[in-house]
C-alpha positions in Angstrom: 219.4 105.2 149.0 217.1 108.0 149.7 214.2 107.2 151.7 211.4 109.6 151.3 208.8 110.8 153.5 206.4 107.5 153.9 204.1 106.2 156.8 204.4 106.8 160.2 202.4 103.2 161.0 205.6 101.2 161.0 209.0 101.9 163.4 212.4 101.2 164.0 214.6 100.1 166.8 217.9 99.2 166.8 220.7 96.9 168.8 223.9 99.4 168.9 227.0 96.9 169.4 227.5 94.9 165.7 224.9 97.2 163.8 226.3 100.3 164.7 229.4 99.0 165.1 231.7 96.5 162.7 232.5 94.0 164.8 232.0 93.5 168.0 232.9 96.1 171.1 234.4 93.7 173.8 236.1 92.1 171.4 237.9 95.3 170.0 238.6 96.7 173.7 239.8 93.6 175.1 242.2 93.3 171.8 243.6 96.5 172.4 244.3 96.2 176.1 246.0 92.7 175.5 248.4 94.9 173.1 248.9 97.7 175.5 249.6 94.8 178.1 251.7 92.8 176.2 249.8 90.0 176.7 247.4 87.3 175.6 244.2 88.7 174.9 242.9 85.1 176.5 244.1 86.2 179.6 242.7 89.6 179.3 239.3 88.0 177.7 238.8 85.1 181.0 238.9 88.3 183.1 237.1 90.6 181.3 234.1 88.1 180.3 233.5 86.9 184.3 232.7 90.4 185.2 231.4 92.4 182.3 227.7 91.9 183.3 228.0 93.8 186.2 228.8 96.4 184.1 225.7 95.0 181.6 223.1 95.5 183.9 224.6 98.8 186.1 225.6 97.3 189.2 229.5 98.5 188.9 231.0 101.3 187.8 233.3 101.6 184.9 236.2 102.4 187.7 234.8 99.4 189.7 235.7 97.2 186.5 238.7 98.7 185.8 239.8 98.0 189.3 239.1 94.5 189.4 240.1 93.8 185.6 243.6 95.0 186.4 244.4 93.3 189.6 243.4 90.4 187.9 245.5 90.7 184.4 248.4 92.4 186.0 247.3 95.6 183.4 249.3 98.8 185.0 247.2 101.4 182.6 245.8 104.3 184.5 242.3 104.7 184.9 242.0 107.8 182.3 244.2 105.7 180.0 242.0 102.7 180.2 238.8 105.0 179.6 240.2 106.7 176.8 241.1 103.1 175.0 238.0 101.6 176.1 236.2 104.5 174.0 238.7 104.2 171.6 237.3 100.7 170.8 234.6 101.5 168.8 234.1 101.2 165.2 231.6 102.7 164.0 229.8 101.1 160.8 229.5 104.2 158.6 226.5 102.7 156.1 224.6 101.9 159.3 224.7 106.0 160.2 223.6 106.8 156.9 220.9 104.8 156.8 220.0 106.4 160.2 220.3 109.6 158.2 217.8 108.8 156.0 215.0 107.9 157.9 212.1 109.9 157.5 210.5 112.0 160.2 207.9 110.5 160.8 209.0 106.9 161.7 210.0 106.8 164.8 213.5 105.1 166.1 214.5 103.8 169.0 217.9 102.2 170.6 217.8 98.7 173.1 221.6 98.2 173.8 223.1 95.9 176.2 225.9 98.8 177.4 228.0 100.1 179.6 227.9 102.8 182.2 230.4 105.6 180.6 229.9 103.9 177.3 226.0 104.9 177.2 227.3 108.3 178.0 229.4 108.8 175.7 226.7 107.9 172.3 224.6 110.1 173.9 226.6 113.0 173.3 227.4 111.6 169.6 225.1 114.1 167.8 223.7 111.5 165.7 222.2 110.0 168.3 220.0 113.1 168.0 217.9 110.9 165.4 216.7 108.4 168.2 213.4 109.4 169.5 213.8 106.5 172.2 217.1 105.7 174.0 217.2 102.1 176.3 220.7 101.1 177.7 220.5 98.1 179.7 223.1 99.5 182.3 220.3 101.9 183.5 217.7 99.7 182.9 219.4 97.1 184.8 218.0 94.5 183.2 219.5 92.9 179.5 218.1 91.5 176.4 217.1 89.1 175.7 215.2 88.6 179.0 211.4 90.2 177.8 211.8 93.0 180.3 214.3 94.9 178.2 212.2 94.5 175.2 209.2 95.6 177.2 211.0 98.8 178.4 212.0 99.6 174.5 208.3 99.5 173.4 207.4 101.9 176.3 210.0 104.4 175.3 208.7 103.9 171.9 205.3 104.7 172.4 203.6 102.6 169.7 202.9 98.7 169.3 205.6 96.1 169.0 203.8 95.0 166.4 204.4 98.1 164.7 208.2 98.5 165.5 211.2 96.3 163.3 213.7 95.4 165.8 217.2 95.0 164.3 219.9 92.9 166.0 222.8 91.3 165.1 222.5 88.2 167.3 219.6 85.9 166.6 218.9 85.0 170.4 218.0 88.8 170.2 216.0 88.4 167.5 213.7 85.4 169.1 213.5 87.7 171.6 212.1 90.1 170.6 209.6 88.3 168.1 208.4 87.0 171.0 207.5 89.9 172.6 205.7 91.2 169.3 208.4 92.6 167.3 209.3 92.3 163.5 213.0 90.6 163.9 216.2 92.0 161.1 218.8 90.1 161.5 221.5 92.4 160.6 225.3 91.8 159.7 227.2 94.5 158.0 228.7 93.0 155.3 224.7 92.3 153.7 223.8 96.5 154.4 222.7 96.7 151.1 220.2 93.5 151.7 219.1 95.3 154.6 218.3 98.2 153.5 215.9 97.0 151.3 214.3 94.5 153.5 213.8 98.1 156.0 212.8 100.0 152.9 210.0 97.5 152.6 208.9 97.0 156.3 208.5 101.1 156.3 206.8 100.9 153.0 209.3 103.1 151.6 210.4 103.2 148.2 212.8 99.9 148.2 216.4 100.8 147.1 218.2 98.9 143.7 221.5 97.3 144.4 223.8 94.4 145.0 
């Protein structure tokens, strides 16, 4: 698809973990460790699920985590060898970037992810990240979706109505939310991009893509 320049009345914002991502994040990093470990990822996943908010919403560290998450599994990485596997966990969902790609100019995009400290650091050095005109990260917001604050915070850092902006999430919880608080709700999964594409093609009043 090749989206050409259209309106700038209508935006964008996206969720990052399962639109930017196949599959979910935790469930990748918590996989891996359980391999590295030698052990049942349930055991790593009771652990790693009872703390993970305070990661969510900034009120530990990445260390901090780490620290409790191994005393508690019996892990023996090293702190820069859990880092570099915890970052190693993502899989990006290539068609997603492209689509990013494409946007025109003057649409504006923004980013409302429930993340991690470390984690939020790292995408914004990802130099396609350089397409997001708005960057929210619930670890620095400290507050998560789909609580309304987090959706009020994105549509500041957007600067234009809710109304105005699609929000696209892979949870429908999220999506609720965010209708609620004015958005127009995608519900995205990435094996139905091509469905997508077209429904965002037409929201933007874009020319709308053939396909499957």
């Amino acid at each position: 698809m090749t989206l050409l320049h259209g309106p700038a009345a209508r935006h964008v914002a996206f969720d990052w973990g399962g639109v930017f991502t196949v599959g979910t994040f935790d469930g990748r990093s918590t996989a891996r460790l359980a391999e590295r470990g030698g052990m049942p990822v349930e055991h790593v996943r009771q652990s790693y699920f009872r703390h993970v908010h305070h990661l969510e919403v900034g009120a530990w560290t990445l260390p901090d985590f780490w620290e409790v998450l191994a005393a508690e599994t019996g892990l023996t990485l090293s702190y820069p060898e859990f880092e570099a596997l915890y970052l190693g966990s993502v899989h990006d969902n290539a068609a997603m970037y492209t689509t990013l790609a494409r946007i025109p100019a003057g649409v504006r995009v923004g980013l409302l992810s429930n993340n991690y400290p470390v984690v939020s650091d790292h995408l914004r050095r990802d130099p396609r990240f350089a397409r997001f005109d708005a960057l929210v990260f619930s670890n620095e917001l400290r507050q998560k979706k789909p609580h309304p604050d987090a959706f009020a915070a994105l549509q500041g850092a957007m600067g234009v109505p809710a109304a105005h902006t699609a929000f696209v999430d892979d949870v429908e919880e999220n999506i609720e939310a965010a209708r609620a608080a004015g958005f127009h709700g995608l519900l995205y999964h990435h094996e139905h991009h091509a469905a997508f594409e077209r429904e965002l093609a037409g929201w933007l009043g874009l020319p709308v893509p053939s396909g499957p």
